[in-house]
N, C-alpha and C positions, 0 to 999 in steps of 0.2 A: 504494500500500500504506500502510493508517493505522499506527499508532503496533500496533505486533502483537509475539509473542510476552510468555513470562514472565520475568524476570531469575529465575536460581535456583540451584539444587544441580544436580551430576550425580543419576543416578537412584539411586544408592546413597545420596546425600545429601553426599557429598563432593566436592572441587574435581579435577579428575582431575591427575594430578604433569604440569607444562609438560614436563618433558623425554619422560615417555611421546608429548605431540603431535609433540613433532620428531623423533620417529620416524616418526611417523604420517606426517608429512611427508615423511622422507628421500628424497631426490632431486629436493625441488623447489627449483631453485636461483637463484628472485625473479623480480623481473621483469626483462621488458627493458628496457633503458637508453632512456628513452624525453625526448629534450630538452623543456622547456618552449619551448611557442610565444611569442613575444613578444606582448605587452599590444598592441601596435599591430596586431596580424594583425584584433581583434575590434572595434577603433575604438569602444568603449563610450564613448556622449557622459555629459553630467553628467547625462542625465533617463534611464539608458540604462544594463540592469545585465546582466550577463556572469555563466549558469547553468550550470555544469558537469554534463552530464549522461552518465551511462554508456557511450553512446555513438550513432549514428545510427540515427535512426528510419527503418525499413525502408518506411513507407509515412504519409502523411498523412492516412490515410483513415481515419477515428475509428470504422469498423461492423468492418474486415476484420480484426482482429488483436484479441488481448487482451494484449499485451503492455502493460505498465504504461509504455514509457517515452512508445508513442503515445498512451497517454489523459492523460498526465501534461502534454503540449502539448498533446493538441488539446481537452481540457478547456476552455483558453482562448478556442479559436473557435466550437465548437460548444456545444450547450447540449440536456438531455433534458429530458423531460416534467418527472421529478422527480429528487431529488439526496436526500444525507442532513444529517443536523445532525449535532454533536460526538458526538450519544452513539449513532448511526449510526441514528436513527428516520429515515423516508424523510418527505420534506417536497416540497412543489411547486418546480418551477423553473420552466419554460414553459406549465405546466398552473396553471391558476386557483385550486385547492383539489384537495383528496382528491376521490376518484373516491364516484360516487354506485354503489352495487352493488345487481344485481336479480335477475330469475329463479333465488336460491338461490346465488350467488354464479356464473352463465355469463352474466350481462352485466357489463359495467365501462363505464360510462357515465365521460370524464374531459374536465373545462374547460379549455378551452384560455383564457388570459390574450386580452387585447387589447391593441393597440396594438404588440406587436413587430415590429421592423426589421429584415432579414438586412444583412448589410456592405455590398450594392451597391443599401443604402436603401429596395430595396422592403418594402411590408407582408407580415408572416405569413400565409398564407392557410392553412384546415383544408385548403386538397386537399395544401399545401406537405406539413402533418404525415404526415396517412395515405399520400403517396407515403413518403417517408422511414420510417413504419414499416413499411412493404411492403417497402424494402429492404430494411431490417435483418434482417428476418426471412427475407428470400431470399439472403444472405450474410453476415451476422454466422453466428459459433458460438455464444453466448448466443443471438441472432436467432430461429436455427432449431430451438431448445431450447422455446419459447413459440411457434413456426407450429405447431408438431405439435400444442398446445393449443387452437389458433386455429380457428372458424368462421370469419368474418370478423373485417373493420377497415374502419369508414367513418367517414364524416363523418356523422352523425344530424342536423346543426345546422350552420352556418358558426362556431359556439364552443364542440362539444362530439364531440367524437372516440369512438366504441363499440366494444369492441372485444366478441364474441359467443365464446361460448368453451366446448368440448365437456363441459366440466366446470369445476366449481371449481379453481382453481391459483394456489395462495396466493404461490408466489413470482412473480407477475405484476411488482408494481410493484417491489419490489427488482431485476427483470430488467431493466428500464427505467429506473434511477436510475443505474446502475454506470460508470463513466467507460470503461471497457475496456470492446471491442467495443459499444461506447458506441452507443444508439437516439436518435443524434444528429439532431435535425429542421436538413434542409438547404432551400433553394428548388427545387422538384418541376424548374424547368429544366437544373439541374446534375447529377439522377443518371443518373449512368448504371454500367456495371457497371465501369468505372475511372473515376473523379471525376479531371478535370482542373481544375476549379475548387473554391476548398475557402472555401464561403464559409457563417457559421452568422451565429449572433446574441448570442455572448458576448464579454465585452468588451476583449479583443484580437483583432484580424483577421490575417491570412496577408500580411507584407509581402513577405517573399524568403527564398527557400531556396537555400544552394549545399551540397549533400551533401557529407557528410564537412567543411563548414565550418564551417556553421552554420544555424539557422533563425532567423527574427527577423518577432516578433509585434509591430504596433502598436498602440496605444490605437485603441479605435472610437469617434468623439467621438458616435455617434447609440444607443448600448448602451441599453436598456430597461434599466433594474433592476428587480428585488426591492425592494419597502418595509420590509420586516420586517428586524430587525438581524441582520447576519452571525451565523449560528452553523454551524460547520461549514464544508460546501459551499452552504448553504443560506443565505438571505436576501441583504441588499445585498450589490452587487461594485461595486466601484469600480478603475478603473484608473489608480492615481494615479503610476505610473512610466509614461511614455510608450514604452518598446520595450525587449520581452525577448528577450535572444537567447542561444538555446539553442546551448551546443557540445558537440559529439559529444566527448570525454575518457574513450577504453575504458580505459587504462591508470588503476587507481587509486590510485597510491603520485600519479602527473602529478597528479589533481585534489585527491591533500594540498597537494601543495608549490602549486599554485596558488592555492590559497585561502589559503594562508599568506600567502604574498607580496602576497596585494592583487590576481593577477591572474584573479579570482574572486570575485563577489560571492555566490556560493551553490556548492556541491560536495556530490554527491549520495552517496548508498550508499558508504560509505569503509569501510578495513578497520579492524577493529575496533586490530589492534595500534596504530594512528598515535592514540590515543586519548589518550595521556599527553603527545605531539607539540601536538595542537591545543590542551591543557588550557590548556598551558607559553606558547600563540601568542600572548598579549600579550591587550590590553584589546580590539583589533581585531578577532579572532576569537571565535567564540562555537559550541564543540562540540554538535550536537543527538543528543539520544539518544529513538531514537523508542520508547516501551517498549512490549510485547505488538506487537513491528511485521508478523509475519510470521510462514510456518516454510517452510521447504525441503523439496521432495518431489521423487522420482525418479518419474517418466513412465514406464511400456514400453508398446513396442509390442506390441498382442494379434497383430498383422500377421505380426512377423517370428522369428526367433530363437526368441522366448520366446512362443510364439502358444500356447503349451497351460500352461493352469492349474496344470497339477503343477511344470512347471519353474519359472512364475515363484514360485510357493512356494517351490521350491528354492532361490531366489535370495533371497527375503526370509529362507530361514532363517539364510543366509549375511550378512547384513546388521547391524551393529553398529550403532543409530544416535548410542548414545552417543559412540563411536567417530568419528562424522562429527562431530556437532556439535561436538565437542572441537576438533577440524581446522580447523574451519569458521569458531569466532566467540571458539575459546582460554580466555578467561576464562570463568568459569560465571556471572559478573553478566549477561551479555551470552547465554546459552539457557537452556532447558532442556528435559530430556525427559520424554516419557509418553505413552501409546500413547491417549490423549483429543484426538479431532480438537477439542472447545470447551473452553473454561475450566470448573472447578467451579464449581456456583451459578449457570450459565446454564442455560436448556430444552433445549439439546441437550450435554451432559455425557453421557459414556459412556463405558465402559472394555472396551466389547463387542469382540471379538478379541485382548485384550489379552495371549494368548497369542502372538502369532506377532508382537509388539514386540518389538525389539531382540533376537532371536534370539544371534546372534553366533556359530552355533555350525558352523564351518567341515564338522567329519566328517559330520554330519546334513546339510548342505546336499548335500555331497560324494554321500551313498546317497539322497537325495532325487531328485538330478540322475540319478543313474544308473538309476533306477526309471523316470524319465519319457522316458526314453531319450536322454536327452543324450549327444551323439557327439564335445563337444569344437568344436563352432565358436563362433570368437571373439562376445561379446556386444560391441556397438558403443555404446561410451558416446560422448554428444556433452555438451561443454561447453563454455562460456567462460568465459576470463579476465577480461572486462570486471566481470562479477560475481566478485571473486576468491575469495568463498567455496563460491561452486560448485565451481570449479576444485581446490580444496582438498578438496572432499569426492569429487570424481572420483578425486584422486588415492589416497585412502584406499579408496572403493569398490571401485578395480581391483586393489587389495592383499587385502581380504577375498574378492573372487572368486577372484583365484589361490592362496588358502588353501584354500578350499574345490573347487579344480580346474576353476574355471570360467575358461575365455580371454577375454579379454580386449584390445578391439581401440579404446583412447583415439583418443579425434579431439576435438582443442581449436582451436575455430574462433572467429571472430567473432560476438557476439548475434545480427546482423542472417543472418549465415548458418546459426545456429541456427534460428532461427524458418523460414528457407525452408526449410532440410534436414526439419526434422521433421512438415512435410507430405506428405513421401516417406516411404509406408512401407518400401521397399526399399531404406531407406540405415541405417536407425538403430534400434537396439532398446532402449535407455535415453537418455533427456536428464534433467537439471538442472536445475531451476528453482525459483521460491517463489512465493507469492501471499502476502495478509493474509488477516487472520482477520476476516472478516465475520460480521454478526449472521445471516443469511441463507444457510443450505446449500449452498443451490442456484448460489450466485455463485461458489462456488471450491471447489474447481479445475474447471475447465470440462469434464473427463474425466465430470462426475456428467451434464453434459447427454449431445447428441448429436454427434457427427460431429469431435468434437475431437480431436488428433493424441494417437495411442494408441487412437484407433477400438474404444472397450473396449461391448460390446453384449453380454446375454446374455438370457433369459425373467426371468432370476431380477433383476435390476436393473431391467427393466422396471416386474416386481411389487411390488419393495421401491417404487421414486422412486413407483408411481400411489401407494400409500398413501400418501406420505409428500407428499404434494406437491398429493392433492387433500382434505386436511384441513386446514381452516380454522381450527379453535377451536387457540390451543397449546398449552394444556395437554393436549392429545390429542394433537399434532404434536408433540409434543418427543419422546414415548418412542417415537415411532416412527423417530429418527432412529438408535437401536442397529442394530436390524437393516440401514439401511444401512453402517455404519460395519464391521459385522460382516462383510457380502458382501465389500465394502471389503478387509477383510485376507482373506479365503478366497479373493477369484478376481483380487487382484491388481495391478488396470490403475496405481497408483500409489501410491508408499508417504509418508509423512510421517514425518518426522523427527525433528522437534522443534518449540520454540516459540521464538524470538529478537526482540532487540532491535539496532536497525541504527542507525548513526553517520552521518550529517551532518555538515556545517559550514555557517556564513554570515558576511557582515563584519558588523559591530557597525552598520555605516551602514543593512543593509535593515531597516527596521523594521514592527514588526506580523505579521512570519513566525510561522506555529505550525506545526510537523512533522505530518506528515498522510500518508496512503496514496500520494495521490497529490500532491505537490508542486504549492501552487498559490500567485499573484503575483499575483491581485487582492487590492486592501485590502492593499497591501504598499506603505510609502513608504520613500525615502530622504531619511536624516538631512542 
């Protein structure tokens, strides 16, 4: 997740009173006592830096998940056709140049570079690539978002990959640049529908994993680079620390006091309040504040509970989001709200639905519920703590719903068993979660493609994504993102919140770190 959300006002324009949040809060009563691990558990040598990360990666498989903490590592080993620069344009990574486009925009002719090496030395080959986007597209969620677009995918050339396509679809290459559910090119011998070997051609490789320990990426002394100068994700990588090793750290108050201490060279997603904590940390610490980083949205299921359009209405009208955000990130520097999935001043700005934002009105939700024939079974929110403003906003959530007479059945679980659970539509009718704010629609939330947990399908989404999706020119493509945005709050499948800015820390010693979406350690030295 890049640098996302807006620092700003509550929506009336005012800071909301701190003690109305610790209400909001009452009965959450902190964390759990959670001891620091000793400095010696990680054995960080002197070339060797110790990343605090939110907690364990449920899979290392960089196609299956869109979870940001797996694209966040496995960014390092694998590598996509193309990536973005700082100002999120998509640029070449394993692809040679921008794609040549033909018949009207249904071929995408793209060059593959020369000379790349996967980790166990051998050459890139085009059959390597087009296996590898055959997977993606037969088990990624992005993946199978772009097959339903797809004729084919071949090789045309031993350096020129085609992809043949039933129409124009302009989010093609931003679907292929994204680190999540990432169209990672692997060596066509290692796929298979579980990868036991994880081996790519960026420039850290897969040294050792012990779950719940840690992971630990080493320099790949044979890395191809990019010529062109780092900007972004984009151009030279260079891996000037020789092994990063990622530790699982769900508890967030753990990964303050760790980075304080020294036992932590990097500590990710922190709560907002330890803010004045990390200022105070001395010369050695250095608080990041990643701005426009994000925004928080609730998921439902069409599947379960809430499977009909009227009731999840009923729930949005029950829904405060100001009310969460408050909860969520406390100070108003730190969100803000408004019913605009993009920023003002960009091609996809819109205020379309912006009736049925921040409702907050418990009695209406109440006869709304009771019209759709709501009988009183509990709605199943899933959250975690590892993210502790999720957790914060569940807890406000299930206060608005029991206002509005809706039950309410909290289950606060671990990330990793979030992500399994909410595969099951028969376990869960709301989950937590965020993404960033991409330049590109169709990248987030995954709920806009296919077959993504919340399984949200209807004619009318169909209708709206073909417009919007096989228009090329944008100044055409821009206005036609209202009426998604509109379907969006009338039928439901997930709501947005707000806009935020997220806390970081690092030691003074990693040098050449920039805050970015997805936390990345190439081009990153110590002092």
């Amino acid at each position: 997740m890049q640098s996302r959300a807006f620092p700003g006002q509550s929506r009336s324009g005012q800071p909301l009173d701190p003690r109305r949040r610790q209400v909001l809060l009452a009965g959450a009563l902190g964390l759990p006592a959670l001891s620091l691990m000793g400095r010696s558990a990680f054995a960080a040598g002197k070339n060797s830096v110790s990343l605090a990360m939110i907690g364990e990666p449920q899979t290392l498989d960089p196609m299956l998940t869109t979870a940001d903490l797996v694209g966040t590592l496995m960014q390092h080993v694998y590598e996509p056709l193309y990536t973005f620069d700082s100002h999120w344009r998509i640029v070449p990574m394993l692809a040679a140049g921008m794609p040549t486009v033909q018949d009207g925009g249904k071929q995408v002719d793209i060059p593959l570079r020369a000379g790349l090496v996967f980790h166990d030395g051998k050459p890139v080959q085009a059959s390597d690539v087009v296996a590898s986007i055959k997977r993606w597209m037969s088990v990624s969620p992005r993946g199978k978002s772009v097959a339903a677009q797809v004729v084919s995918v071949e090789a045309s050339s031993d350096s020129v990959l085609t992809f043949k396509l039933k129409s124009p679809y302009a989010p093609l290459l931003a679907q292929l640049a994204l680190p999540t559910s990432m169209a990672a090119i692997m060596p066509e011998r290692t796929i298979a529908a579980q990868l036991t070997e994880f081996v790519g051609t960026g420039p850290y490789r897969l040294k050792e994993r012990r779950p719940d320990q840690y992971t630990i990426l080493e320099k790949f002394d044979q890395y191809a680079s990019r010529t062109e100068a780092a900007d972004g994700y984009g151009g030279r990588r260079v891996a000037y620390i020789q092994e990063l090793r990622f530790i699982p750290v769900p508890d967030s108050n753990t990964r303050v006091e760790g980075v304080l201490s020294g036992q932590f060279d990097f500590a990710d997603l922190l709560p907002v309040e330890s803010a004045g904590r990390l200022e105070k940390g001395g010369d050695q610490i250095v608080p990041l504040i990643g701005k426009n980083f994000g925004f928080p949205y609730l998921v439902f299921n069409t599947k379960g509970t809430l499977d009909s359009a009227a009731l999840r209405q009923a729930a949005q009208t029950a829904i405060g989001a100001e009310e969460l955000m408050a909860a969520a990130f406390g100070d108003p520097k730190f969100f803000s709200t408004g019913a605009n999935f993009f920023p003002q001043g960009t091609p996809y700005y819109s205020l379309a639905g912006e009736k049925r934002y921040n409702v907050n009105d418990p009695k209406k939700a109440a006869e709304l519920a009771k019209t759709a024939g709501y009988a009183g079974k509990p709605i199943r929110i899933l959250a975690s703590r590892q993210y502790e403003f999720h957790y914060n906003i569940a807890l406000v959530l299930s206060e608005q719903f029991k206002r509005a007479g809706l039950g309410v059945d909290l289950q606060v679980v671990d990330w990793a068993t979030l992500l399994q659970r909410r595969n099951d539509p028969a376990v869960w009718d709301i989950y937590i979660t965020h993404s960033g704010i991409f330049p590109e629609p169709m990248l987030s939330p995954p709920q806009l493609g296919d077959n993504a947990p919340g399984w949200w399908d209807s004619p009318e989404k169909k209708a709206v994504l073909e417009a919007f999706n096989h228009e090329m020119d944008l100044s055409k493509r821009g206005p036609l993102w209202g009426p998604v945005q509109e379907l969006v709050y009338d039928q439901v499948p997930f709501i947005e919140l707000g806009k935020f800015n997220s806390l970081s820390a690092r030691s003074a010693k990693l040098q050449g770190y920039t805050p970015s979406a997805w936390p990345a350690f190439w081009n990153v030295k110590l002092a």
